[in-house]
N, CA, C and O atoms as a Tripos MOL2 file, in Angstrom:
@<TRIPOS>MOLECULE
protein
  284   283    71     0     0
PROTEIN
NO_CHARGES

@<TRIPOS>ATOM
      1 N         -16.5520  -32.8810  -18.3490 N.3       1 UNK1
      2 CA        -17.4790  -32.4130  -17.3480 C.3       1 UNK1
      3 C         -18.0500  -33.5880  -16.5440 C.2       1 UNK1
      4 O         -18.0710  -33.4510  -15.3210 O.2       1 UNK1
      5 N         -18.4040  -34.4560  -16.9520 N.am      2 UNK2
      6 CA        -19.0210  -36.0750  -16.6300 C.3       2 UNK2
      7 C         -17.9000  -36.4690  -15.7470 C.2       2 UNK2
      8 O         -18.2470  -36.7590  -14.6020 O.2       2 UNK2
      9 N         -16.7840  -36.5370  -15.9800 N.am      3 UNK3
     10 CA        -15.5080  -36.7350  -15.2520 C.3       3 UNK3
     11 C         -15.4030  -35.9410  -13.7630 C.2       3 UNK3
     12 O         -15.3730  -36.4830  -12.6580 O.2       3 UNK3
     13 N         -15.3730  -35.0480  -13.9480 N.am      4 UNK4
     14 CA        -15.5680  -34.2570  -12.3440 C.3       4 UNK4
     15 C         -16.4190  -34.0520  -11.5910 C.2       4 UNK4
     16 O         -16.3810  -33.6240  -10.4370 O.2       4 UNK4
     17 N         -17.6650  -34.5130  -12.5560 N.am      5 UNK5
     18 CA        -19.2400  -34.3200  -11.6320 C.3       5 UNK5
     19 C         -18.6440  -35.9200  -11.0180 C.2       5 UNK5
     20 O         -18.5680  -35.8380   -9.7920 O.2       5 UNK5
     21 N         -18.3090  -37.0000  -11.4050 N.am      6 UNK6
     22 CA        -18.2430  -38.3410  -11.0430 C.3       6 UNK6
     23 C         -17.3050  -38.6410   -9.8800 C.2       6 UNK6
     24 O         -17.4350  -39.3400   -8.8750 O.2       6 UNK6
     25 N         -16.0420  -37.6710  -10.4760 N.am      7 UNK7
     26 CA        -15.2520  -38.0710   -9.7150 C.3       7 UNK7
     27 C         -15.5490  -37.0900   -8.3180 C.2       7 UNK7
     28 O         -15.1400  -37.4700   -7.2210 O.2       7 UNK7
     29 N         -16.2750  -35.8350   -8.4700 N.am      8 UNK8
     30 CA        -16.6090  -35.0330   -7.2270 C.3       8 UNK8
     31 C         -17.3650  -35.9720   -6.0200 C.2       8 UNK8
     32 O         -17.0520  -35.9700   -4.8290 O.2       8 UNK8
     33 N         -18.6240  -36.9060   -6.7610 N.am      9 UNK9
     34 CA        -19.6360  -37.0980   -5.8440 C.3       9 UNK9
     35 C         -18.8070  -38.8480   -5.3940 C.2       9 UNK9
     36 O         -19.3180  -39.5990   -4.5630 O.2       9 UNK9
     37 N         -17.6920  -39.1310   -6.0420 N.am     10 UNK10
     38 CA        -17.2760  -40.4730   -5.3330 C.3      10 UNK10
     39 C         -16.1540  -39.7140   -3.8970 C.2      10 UNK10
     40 O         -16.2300  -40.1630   -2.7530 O.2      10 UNK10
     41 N         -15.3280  -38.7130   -4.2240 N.am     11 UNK11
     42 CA        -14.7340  -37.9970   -3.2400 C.3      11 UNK11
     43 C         -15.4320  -37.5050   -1.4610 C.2      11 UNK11
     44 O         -15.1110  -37.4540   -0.2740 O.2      11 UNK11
     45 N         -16.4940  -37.2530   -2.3540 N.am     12 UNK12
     46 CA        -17.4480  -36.7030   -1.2810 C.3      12 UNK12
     47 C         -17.8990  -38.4270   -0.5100 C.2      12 UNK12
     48 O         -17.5660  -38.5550    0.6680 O.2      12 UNK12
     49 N         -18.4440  -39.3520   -1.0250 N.am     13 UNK13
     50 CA        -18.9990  -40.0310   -0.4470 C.3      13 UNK13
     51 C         -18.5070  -41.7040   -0.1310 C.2      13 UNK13
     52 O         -19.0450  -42.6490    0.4450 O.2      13 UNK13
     53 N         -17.3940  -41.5310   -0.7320 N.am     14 UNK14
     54 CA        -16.3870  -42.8510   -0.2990 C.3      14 UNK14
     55 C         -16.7990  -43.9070    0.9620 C.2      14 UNK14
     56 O         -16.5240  -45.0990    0.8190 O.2      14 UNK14
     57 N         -17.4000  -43.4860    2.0780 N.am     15 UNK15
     58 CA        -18.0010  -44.0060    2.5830 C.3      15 UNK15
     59 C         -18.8140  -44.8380    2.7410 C.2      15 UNK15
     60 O         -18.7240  -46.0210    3.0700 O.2      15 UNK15
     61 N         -19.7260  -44.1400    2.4760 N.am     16 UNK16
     62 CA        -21.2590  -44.5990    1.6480 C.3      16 UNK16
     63 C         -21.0350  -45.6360    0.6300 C.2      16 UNK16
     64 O         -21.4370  -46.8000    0.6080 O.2      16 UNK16
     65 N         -20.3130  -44.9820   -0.2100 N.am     17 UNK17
     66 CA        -20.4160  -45.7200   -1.5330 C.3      17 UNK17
     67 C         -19.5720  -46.9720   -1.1170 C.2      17 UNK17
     68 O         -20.0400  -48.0950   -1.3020 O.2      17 UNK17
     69 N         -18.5180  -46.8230   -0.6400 N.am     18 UNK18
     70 CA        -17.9990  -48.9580    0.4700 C.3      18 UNK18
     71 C         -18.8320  -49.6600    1.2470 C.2      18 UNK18
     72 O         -18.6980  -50.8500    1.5310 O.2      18 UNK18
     73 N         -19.9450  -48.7340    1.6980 N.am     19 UNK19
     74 CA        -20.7150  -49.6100    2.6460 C.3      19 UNK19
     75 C         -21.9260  -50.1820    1.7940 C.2      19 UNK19
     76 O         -22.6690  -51.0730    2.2060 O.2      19 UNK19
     77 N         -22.0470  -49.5090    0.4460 N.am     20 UNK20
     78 CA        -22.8390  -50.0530   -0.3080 C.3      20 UNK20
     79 C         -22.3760  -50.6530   -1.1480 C.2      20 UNK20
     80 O         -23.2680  -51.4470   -1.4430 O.2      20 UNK20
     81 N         -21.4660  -50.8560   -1.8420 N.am     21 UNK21
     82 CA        -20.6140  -51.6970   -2.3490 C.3      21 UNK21
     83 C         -20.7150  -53.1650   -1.3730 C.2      21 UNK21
     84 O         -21.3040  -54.1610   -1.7930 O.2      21 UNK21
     85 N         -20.1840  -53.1240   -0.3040 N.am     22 UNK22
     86 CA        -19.8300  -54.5900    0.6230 C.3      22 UNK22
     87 C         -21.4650  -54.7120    0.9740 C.2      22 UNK22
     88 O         -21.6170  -55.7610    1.5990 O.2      22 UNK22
     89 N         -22.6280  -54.0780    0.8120 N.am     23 UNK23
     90 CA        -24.0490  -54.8090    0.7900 C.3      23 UNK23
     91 C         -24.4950  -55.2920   -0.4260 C.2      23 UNK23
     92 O         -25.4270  -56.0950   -0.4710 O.2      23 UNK23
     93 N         -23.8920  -54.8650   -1.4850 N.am     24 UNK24
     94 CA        -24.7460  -55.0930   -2.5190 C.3      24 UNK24
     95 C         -24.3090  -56.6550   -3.3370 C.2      24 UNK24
     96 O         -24.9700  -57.4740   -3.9760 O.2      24 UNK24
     97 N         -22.7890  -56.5540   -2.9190 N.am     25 UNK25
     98 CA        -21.7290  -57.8260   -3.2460 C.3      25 UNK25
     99 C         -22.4850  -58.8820   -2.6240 C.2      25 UNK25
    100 O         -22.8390  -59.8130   -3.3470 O.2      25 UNK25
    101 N         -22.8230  -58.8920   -1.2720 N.am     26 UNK26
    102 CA        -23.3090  -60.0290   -0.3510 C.3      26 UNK26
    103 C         -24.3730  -60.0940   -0.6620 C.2      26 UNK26
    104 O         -24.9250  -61.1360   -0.3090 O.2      26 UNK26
    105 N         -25.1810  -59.1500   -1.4030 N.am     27 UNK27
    106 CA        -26.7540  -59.2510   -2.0770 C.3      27 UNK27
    107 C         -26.7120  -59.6980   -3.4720 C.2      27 UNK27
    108 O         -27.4280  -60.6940   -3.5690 O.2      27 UNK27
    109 N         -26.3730  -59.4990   -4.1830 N.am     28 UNK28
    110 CA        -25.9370  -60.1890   -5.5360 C.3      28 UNK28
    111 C         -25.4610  -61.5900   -5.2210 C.2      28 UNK28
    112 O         -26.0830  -62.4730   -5.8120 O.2      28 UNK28
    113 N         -24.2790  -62.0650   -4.2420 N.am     29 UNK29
    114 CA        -23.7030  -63.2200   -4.4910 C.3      29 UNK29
    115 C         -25.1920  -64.4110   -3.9500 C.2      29 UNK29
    116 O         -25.6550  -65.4050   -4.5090 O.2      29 UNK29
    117 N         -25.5690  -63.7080   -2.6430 N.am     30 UNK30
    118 CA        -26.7520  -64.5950   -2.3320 C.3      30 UNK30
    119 C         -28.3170  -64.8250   -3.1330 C.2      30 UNK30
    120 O         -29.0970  -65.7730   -3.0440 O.2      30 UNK30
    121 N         -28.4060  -63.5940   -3.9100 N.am     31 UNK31
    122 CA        -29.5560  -63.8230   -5.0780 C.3      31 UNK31
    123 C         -29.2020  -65.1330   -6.4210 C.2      31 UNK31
    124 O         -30.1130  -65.8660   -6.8070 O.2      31 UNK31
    125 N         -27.9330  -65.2270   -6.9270 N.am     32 UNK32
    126 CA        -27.0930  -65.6030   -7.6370 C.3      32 UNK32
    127 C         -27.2340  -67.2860   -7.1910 C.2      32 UNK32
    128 O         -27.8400  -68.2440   -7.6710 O.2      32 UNK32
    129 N         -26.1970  -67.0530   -5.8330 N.am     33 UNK33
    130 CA        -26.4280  -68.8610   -5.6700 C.3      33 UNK33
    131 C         -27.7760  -69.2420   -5.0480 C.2      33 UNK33
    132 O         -27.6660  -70.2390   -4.3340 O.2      33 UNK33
    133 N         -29.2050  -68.6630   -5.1210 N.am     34 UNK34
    134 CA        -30.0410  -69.1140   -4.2700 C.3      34 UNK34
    135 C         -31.0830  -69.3610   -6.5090 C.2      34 UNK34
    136 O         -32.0480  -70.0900   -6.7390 O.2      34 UNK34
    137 N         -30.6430  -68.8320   -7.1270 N.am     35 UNK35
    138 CA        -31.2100  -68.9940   -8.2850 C.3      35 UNK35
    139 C         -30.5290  -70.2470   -9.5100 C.2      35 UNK35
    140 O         -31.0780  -70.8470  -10.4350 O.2      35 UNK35
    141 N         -28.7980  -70.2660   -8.8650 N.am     36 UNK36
    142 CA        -28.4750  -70.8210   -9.9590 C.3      36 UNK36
    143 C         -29.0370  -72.1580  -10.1140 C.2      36 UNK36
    144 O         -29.7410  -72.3550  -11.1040 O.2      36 UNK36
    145 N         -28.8380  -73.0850   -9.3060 N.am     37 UNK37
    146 CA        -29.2620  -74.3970   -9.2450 C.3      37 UNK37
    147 C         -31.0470  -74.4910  -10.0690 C.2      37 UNK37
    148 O         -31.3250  -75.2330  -11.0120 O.2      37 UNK37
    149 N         -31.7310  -73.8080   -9.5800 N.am     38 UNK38
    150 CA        -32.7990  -73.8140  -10.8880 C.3      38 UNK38
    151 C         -32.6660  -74.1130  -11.7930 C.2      38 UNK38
    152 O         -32.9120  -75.1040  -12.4800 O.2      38 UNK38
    153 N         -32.0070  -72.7440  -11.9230 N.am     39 UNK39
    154 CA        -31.3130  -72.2960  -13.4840 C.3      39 UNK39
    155 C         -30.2980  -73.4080  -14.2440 C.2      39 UNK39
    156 O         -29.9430  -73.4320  -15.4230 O.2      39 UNK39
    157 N         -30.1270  -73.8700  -13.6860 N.am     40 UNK40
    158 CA        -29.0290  -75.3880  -14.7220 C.3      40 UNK40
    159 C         -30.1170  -76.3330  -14.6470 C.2      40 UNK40
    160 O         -30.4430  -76.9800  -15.6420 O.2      40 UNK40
    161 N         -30.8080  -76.4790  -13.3340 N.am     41 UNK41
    162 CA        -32.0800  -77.7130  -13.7990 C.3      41 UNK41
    163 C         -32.5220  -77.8210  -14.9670 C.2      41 UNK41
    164 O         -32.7090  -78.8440  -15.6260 O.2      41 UNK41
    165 N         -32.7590  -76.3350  -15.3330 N.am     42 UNK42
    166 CA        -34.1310  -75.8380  -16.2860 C.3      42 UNK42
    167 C         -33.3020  -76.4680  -17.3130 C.2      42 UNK42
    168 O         -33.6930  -77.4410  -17.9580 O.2      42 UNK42
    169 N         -31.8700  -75.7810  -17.5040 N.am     43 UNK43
    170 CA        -31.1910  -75.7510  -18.8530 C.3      43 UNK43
    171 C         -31.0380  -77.1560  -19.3490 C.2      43 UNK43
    172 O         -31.1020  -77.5290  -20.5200 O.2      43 UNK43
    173 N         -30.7260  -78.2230  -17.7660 N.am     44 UNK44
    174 CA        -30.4040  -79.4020  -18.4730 C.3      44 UNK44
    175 C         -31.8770  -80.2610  -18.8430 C.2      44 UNK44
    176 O         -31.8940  -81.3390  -19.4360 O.2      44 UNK44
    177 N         -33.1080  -79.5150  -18.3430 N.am     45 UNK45
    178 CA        -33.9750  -80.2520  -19.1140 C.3      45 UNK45
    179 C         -34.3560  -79.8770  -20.5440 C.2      45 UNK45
    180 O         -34.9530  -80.4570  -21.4520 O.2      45 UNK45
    181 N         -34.0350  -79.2100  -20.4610 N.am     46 UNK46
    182 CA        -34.2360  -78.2600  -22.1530 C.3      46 UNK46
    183 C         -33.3170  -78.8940  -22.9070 C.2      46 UNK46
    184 O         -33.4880  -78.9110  -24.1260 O.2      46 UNK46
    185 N         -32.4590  -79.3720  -22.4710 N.am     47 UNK47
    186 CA        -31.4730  -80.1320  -23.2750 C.3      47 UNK47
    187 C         -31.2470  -81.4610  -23.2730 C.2      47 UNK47
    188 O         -30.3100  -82.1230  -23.7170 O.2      47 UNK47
    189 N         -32.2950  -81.7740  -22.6770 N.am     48 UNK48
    190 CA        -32.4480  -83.1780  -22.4890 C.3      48 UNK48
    191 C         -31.4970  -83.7950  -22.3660 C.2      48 UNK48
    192 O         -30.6660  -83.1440  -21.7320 O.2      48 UNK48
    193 N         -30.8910  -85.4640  -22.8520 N.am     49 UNK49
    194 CA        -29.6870  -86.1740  -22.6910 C.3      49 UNK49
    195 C         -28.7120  -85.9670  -22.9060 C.2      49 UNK49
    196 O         -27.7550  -86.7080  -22.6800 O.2      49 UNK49
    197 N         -28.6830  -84.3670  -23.6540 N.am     50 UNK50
    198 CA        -27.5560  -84.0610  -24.2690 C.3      50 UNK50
    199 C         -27.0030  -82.8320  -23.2880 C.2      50 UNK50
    200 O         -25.9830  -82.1920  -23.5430 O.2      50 UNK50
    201 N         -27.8940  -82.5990  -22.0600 N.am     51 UNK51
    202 CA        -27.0370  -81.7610  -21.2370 C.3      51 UNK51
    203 C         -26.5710  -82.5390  -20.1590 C.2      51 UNK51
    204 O         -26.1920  -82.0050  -19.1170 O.2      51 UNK51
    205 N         -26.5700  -83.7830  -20.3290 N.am     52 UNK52
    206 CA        -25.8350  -84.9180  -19.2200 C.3      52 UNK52
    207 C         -23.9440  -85.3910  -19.7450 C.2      52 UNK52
    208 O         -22.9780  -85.9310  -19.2070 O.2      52 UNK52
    209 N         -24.2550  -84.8210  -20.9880 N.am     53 UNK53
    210 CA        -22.9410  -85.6000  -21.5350 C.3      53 UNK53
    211 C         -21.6640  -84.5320  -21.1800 C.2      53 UNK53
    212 O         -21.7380  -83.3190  -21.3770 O.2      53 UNK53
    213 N         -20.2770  -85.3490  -20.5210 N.am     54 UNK54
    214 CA        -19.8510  -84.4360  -19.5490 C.3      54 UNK54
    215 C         -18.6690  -83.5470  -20.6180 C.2      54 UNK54
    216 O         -17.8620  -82.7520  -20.1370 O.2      54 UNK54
    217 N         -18.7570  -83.8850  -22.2860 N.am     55 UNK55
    218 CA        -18.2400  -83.3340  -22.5970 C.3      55 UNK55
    219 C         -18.2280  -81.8390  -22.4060 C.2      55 UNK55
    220 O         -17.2610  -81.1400  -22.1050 O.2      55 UNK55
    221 N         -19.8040  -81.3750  -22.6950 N.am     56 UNK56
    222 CA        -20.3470  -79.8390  -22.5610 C.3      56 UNK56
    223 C         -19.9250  -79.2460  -20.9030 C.2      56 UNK56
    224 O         -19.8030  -80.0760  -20.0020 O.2      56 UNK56
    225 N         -19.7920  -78.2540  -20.7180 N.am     57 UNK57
    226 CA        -20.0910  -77.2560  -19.0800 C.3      57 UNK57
    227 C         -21.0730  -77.8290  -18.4570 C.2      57 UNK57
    228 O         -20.7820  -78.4400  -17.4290 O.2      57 UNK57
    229 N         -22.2900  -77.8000  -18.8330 N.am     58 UNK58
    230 CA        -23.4850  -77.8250  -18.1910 C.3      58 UNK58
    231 C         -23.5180  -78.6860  -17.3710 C.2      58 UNK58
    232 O         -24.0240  -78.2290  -16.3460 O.2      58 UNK58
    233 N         -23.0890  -80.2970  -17.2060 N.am     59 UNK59
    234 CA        -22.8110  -80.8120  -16.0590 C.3      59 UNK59
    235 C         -22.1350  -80.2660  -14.8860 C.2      59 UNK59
    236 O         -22.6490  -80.3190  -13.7690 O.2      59 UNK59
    237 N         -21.0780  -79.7820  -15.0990 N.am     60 UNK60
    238 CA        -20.4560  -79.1370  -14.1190 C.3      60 UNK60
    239 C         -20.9360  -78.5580  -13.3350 C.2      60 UNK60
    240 O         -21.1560  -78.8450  -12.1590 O.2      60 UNK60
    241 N         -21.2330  -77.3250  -14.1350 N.am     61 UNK61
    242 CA        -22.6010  -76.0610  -13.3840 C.3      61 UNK61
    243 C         -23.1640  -76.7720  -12.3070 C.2      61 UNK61
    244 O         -22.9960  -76.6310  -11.0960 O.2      61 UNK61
    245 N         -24.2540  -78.0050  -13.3070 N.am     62 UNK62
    246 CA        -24.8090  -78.3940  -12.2930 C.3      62 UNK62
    247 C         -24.2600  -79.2810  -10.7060 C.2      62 UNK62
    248 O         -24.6880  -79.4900   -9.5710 O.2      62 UNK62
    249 N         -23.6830  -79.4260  -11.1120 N.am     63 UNK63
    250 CA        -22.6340  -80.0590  -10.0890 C.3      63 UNK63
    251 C         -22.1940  -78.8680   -8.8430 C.2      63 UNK63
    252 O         -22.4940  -78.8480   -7.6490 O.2      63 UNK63
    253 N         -21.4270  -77.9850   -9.6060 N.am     64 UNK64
    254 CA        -21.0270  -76.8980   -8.5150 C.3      64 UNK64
    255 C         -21.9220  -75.8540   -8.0890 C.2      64 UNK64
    256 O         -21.4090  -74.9980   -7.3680 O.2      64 UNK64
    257 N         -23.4200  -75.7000   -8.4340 N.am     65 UNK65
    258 CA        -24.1570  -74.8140   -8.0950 C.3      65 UNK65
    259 C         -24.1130  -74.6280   -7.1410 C.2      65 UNK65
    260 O         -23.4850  -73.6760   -6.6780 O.2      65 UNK65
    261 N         -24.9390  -75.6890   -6.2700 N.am     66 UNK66
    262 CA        -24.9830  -75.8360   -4.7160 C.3      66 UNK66
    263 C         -23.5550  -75.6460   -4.2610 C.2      66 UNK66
    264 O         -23.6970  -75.1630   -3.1380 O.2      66 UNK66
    265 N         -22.3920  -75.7400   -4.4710 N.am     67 UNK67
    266 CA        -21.1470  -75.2070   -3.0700 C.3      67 UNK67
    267 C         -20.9180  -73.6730   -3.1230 C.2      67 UNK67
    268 O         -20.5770  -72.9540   -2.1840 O.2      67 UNK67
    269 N         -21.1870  -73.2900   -4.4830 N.am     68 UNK68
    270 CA        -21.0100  -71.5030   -4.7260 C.3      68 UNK68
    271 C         -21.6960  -70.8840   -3.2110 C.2      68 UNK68
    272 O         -21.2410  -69.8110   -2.8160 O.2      68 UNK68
    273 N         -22.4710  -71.3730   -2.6200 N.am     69 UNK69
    274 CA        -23.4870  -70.8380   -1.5570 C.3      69 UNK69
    275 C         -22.1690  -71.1190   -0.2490 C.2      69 UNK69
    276 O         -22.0490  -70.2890    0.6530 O.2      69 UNK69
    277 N         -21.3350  -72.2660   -0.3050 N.am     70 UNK70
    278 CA        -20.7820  -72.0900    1.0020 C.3      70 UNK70
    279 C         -19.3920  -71.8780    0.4480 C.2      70 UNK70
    280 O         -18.5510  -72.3190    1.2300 O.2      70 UNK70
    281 N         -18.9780  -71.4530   -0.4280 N.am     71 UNK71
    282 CA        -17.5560  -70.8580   -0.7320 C.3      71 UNK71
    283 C         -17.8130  -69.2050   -0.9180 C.2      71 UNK71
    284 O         -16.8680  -68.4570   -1.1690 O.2      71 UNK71
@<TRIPOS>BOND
     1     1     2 1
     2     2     3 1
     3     3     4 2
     4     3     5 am
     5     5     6 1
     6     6     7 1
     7     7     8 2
     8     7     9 am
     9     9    10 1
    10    10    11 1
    11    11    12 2
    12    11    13 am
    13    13    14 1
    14    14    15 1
    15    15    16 2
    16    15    17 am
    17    17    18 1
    18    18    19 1
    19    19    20 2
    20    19    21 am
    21    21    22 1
    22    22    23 1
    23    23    24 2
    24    23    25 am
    25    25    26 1
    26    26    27 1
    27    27    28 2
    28    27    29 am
    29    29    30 1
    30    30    31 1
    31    31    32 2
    32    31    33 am
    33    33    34 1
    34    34    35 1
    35    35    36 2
    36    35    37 am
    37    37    38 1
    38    38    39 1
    39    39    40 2
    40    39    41 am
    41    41    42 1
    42    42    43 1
    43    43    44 2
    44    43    45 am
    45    45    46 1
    46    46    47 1
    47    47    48 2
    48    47    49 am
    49    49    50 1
    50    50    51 1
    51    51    52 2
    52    51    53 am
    53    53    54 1
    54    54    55 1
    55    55    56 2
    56    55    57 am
    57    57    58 1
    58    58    59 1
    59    59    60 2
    60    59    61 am
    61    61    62 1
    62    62    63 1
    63    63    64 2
    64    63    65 am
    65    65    66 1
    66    66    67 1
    67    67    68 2
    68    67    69 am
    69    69    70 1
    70    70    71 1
    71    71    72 2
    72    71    73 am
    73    73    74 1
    74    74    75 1
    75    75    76 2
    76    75    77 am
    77    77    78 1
    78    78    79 1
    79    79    80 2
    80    79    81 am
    81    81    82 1
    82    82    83 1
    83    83    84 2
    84    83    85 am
    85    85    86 1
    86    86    87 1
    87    87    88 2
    88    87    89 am
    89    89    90 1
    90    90    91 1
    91    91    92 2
    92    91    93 am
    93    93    94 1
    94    94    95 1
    95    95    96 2
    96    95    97 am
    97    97    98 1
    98    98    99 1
    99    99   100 2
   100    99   101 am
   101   101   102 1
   102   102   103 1
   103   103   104 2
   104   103   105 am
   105   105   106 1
   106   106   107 1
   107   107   108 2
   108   107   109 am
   109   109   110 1
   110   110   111 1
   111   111   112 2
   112   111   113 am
   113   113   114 1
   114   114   115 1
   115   115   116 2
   116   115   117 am
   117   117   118 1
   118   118   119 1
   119   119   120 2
   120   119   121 am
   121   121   122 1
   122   122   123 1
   123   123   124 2
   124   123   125 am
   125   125   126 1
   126   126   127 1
   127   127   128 2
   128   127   129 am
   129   129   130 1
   130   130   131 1
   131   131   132 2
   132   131   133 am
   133   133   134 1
   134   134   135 1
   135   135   136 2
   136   135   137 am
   137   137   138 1
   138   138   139 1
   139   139   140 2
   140   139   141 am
   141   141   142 1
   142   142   143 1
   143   143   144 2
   144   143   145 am
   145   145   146 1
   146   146   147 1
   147   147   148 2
   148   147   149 am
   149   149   150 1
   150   150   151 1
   151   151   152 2
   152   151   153 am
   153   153   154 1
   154   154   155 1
   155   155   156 2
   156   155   157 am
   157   157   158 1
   158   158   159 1
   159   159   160 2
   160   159   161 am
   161   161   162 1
   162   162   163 1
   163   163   164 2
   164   163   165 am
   165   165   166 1
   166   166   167 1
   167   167   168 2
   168   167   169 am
   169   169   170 1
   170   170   171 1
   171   171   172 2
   172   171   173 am
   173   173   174 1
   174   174   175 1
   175   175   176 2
   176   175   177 am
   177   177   178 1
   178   178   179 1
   179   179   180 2
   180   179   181 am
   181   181   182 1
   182   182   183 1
   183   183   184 2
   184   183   185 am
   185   185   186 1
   186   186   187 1
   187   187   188 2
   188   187   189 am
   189   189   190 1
   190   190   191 1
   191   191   192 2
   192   191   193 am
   193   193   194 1
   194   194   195 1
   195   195   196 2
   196   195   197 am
   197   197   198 1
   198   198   199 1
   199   199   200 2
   200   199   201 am
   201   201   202 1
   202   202   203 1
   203   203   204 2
   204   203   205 am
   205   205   206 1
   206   206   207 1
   207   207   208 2
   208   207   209 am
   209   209   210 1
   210   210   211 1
   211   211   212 2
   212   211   213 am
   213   213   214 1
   214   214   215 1
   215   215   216 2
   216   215   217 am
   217   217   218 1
   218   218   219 1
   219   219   220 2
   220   219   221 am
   221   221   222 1
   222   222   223 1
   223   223   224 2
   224   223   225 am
   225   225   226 1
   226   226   227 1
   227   227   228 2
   228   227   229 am
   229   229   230 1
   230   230   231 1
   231   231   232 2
   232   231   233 am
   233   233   234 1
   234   234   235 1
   235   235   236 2
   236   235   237 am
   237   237   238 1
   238   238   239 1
   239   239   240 2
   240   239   241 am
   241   241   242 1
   242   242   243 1
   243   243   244 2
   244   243   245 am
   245   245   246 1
   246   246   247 1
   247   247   248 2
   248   247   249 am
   249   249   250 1
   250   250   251 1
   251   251   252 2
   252   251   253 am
   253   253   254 1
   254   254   255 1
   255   255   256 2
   256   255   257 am
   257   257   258 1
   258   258   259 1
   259   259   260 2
   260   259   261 am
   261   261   262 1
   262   262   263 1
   263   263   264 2
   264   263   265 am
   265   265   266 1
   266   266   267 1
   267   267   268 2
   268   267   269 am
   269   269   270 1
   270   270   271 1
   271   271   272 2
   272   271   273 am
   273   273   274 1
   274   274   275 1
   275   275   276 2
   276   275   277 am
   277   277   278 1
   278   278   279 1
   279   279   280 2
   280   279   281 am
   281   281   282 1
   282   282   283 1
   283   283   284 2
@<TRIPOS>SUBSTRUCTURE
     1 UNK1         2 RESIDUE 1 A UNK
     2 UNK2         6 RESIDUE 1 A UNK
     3 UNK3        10 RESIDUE 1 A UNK
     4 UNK4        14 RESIDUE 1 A UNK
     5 UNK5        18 RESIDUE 1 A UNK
     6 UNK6        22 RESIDUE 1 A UNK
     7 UNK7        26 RESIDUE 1 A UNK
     8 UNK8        30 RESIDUE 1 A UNK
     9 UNK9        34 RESIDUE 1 A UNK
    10 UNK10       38 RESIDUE 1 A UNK
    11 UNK11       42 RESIDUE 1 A UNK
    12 UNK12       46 RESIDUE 1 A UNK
    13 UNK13       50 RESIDUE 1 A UNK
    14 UNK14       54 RESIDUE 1 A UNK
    15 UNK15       58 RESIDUE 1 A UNK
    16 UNK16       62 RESIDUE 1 A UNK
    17 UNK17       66 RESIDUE 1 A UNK
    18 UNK18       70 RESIDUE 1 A UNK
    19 UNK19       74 RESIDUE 1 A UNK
    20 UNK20       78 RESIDUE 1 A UNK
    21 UNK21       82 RESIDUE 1 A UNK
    22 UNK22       86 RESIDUE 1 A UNK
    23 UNK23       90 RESIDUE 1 A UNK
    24 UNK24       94 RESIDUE 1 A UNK
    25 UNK25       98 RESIDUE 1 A UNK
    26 UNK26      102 RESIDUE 1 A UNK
    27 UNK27      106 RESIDUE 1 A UNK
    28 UNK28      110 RESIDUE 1 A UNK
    29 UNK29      114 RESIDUE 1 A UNK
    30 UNK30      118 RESIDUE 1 A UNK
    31 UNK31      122 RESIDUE 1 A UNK
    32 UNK32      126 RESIDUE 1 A UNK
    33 UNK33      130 RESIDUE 1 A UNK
    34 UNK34      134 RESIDUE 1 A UNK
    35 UNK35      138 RESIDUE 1 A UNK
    36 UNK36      142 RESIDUE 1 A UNK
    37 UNK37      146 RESIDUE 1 A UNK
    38 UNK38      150 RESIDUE 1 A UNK
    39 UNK39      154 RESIDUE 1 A UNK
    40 UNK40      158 RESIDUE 1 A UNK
    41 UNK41      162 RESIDUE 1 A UNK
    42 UNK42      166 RESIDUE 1 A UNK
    43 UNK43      170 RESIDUE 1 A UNK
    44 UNK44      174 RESIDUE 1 A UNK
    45 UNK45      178 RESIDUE 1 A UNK
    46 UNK46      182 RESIDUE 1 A UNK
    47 UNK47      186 RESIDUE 1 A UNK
    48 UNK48      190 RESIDUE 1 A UNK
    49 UNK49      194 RESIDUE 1 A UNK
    50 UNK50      198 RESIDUE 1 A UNK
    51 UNK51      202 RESIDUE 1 A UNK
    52 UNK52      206 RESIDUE 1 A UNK
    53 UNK53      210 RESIDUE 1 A UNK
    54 UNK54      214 RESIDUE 1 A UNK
    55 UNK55      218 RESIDUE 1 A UNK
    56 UNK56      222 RESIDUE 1 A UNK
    57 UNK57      226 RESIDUE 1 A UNK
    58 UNK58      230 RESIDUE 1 A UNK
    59 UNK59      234 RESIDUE 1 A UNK
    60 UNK60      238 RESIDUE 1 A UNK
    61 UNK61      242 RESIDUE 1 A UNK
    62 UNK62      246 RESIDUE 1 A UNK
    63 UNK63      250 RESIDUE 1 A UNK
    64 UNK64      254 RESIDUE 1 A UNK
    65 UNK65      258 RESIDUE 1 A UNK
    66 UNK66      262 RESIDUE 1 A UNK
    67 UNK67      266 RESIDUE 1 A UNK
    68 UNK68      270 RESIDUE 1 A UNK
    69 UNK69      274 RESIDUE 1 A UNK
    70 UNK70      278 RESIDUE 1 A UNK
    71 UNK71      282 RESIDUE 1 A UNK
């Protein structure tokens, strides 16, 4: 029943539901890269010297935060 109520109201509104889809993508991606760079600051101070060492991710992150915004 869940199945045809779902699949009824995406039939009906395919429209809608792409034009909100392609707003919500460009709203998510820009909330995302306008937070991440914080968000690794924070982490690599919480982790003090040990979130500098380039064995771990966390350098990286911080590294690529800022281009996520122009890619």
């Amino acid at each position: 029943m869940y199945d045809s109520t779902y699949n009824n109201i995406l039939s009906n509104n395919t429209k809608e539901i792409n034009a909100l889809a392609r707003i919500a993508s460009a709203l998510a991606k820009f909330w995302i890269c306008k937070r991440t760079p914080e968000t690794t600051s924070e982490a690599l101070e919480c982790l003090g010297g040990a979130g500098f060492v380039e064995e771990s991710i966390l350098p990286r992150i911080y590294r690529e935060a800022p281009v996520n915004s122009i890619w």
